[in-house]
N, C-alpha and C positions, 0 to 999 in steps of 0.2 A: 504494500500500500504506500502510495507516495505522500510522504511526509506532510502539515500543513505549510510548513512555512516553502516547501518547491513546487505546490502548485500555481498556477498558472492564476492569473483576476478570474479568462470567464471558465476555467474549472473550476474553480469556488466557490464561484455563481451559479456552476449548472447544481454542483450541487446542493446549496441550500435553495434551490430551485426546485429539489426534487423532496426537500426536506428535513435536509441536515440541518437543526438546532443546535449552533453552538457559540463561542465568543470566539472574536475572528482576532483577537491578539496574538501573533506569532503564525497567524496565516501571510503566504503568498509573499514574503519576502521581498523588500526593494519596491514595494510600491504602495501609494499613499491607501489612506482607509478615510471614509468619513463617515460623519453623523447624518443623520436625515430628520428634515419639519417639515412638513407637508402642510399650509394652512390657506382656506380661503382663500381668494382675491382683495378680498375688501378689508384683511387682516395682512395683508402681504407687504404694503408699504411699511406698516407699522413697525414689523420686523426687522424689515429691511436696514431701518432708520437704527431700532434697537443692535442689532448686529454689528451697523458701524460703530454707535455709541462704545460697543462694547468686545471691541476688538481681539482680548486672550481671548476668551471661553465663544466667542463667535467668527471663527473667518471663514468670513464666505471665500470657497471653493466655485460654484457654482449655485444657479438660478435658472430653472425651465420658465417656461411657458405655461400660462392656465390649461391645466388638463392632460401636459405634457408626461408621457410614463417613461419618456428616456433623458439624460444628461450629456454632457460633452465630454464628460471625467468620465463614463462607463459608459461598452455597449450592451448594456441590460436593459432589463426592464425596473423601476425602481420599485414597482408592486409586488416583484415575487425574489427578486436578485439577494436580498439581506435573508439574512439567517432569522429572525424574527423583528415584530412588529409592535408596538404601543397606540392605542386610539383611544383618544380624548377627546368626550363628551362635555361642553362648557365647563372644562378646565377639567373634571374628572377626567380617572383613566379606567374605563372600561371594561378593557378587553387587550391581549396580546395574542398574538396569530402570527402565523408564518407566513400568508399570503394576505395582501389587501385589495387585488383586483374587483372585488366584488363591490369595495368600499372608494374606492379612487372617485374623484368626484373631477367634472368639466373644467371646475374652478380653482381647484388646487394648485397652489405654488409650491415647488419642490424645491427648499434650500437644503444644497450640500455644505456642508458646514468642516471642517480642518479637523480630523484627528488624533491623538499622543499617540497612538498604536503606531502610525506613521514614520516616527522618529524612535522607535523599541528595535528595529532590528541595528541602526546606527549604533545604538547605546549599546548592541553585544558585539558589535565588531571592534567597538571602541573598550572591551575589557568591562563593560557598567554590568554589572548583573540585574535582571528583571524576572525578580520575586515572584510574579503571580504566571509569567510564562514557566517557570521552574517547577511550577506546583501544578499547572494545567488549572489555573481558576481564571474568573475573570477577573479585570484589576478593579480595585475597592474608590469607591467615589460616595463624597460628602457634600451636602448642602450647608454652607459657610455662612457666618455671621456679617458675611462683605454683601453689597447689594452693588447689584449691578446702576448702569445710569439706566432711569427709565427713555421710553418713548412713545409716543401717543398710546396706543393701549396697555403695552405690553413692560413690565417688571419684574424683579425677583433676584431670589442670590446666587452667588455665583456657585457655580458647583468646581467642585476638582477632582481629578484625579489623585493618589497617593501611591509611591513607592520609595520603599524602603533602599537605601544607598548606602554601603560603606560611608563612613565618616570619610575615608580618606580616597573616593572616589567622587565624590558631591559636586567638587568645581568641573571635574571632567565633565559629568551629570549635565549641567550647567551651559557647559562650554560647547558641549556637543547640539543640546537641544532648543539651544540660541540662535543655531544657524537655521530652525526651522520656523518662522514665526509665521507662516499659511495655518503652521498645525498647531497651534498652542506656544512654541517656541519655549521660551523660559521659562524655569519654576515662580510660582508668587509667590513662595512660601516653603522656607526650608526651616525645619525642626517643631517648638513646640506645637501640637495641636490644635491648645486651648486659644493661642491667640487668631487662629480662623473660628472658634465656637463650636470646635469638635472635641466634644466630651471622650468618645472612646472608640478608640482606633477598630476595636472589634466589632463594631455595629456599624457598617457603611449605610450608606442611604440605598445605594445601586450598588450591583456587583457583588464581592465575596471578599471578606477581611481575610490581610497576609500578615505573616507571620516576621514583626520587627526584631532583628537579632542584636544582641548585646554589640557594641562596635557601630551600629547602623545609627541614621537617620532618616526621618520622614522626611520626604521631600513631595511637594504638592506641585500640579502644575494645574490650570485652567483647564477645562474638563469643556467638553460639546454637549455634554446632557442640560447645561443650563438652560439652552430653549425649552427645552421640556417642563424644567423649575419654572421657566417665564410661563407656556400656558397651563401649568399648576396654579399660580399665581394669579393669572388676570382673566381665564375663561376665557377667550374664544369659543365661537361655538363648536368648532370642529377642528381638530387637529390627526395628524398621525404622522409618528415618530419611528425611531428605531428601539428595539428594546436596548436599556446601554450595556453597552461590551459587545453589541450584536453588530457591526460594520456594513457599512456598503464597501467593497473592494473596489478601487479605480484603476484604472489600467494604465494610470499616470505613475510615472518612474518618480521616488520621493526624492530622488535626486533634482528634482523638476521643482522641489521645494527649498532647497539649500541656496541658501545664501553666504557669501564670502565671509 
C-alpha cells in the first residue's frame, strides 16, 4: 500500500472520494492543503472583508464563483474531494458527512483558505519533529482568548493550531514556517498556554491532544478553523466547512508558497 505522504493530490482525492475518512496531515507530501467555507453570496463579501482583516488564521488561497464545485488550487470536485464535511445551520453545526453534493447550493462561495499541514513536511526535512504525524492523530487546535478584527457580519476568536517542539529546535520551528505566510507562516504564540486562555492542553476544541514531552515547548500557530469559530459566532444562515484536520489537497507545489 502506498504510503500517505507518496501519494499523488488527485489519488487522495479519489480516495476520500470513495470514502476514506481520515486527517490529511502527513498526506501527499510537497504540496499545499487547505481549509474550506462555503457560504452564501450575500454573506461572501463579509468574509471576504473579514479574511483580509485577519490575515494569520485566514489567507485566502482561492475564491470560486456562486455555485462553483471546482477551484484553481484542485482538479476536484470540492463537494466530495475532502475527506469529511461540517454544515452549519444559522451558526449551528448540524451534521458532518463525507459528501455535500446533495447540499451545495447555486449561491455558494467556496473560500480556500492557507493550511499549517502545508508547511509539516518542510518542518521534517528541516530535523522539526511533528508530534501528532508520529502518533497518526490529528493535530490538536484551540479556541483563544484573542478575537479576531471583526467585519460587517462576521467575528470570533482566533483559533490555533499546537505543536509541541524541542526547546532547542523552536527558532528552527520559527525560521522554517516564516517562509510560508499563504499558510499561517509564523507561530503567534510560543510557550505558556494560559496566556492565549487555554486552560488544558489535553482538551483541544478540534482534533486530538499530543503528548508535550519534558524538554519541549508548545508552540501555536494560527489555525484555518477560525472561519468556522466566525460562523459559530455570528450565524449565517448557511455555511459548510471542512471537518478540521480533514484537508482539501491542492495540487499546488508548497514550494509555490515559500518565500525568501
Amino acid at each position: 500500500m502506498t504510503p500517505p505522504a507518496d501519494l499523488s493530490p488527485s489519488r487522495a482525492r479519489a480516495l476520500f472520494r470513495d470514502g476514506l475518512r481520515v486527517p490529511t496531515s502527513g498526506y501527499s507530501a510537497g504540496y499545499a492543503q487547505a481549509n474550506l467555507i462555503a457560504l452564501p453570496r450575500e454573506a461572501a463579501f463579509d468574509f471576504l472583508l473579514f479574511a483580509q482583516r485577519n490575515p494569520k488564521p485566514c489567507p485566502v488561497l482561492d475564491v470560486t464563483e456562486p455555485g462553483q464545485v471546482s477551484a484553481s488550487v484542485l482538479d476536484g470536485d470540492l463537494r466530495t474531494d475532502l475527506p469529511a464535511y461540517r454544515v452549519y445551520r444559522s451558526g449551528e453545526l448540524v451534521e458532518e458527512r463525507t459528501d455535500v453534493t446533495d447540499l451545495w447550493r447555486d449561491d455558494l462561495v467556496a473560500f480556500l483558505i492557507g493550511c499549517s499541514f502545508t508547511f509539516e513536511a518542510p518542518l521534517l526535512e528541516a530535523g522539526v519533529p511533528v508530534r501528532h504525524i508520529e502518533a497518526g492523530t490529528n493535530v490538536a487546535m484551540y479556541a483563544t482568548n484573542r478575537r479576531c478584527r471583526p467585519a460587517g457580519r462576521f467575528s470570533g476568536p482566533l483559533v490555533v493550531s499546537m505543536r509541541p517542539i524541542p526547546a532547542d529546535r523552536v527558532a528552527d520551528a520559527v525560521r522554517v514556517t516564516s517562509r510560508y505566510p499563504a499558510v499561517h507562516g509564523a507561530p503567534v504564540h510560543v510557550g505558556d498556554p494560559a496566556a492565549l486562555g487555554i486552560t488544558d492542553l489535553d482538551r483541544p476544541d478540534y482534533g486530538d491532544p499530543v503528548e508535550v514531552r519534558p524538554g519541549e515547548v508548545p508552540v501555536f500557530w494560527a489555525c484555518g478553523v477560525t472561519p468556522q469559530a466566525a460562523v459559530t459566532a455570528s450565524a449565517p444562515e448557511f455555511a459548510i466547512g471542512h471537518a478540521p484536520g480533514h484537508m482539501a489537497i491542492t495540487d499546488v507545489r508548497d514550494s509555490s508558497y515559500q518565500v525568501p
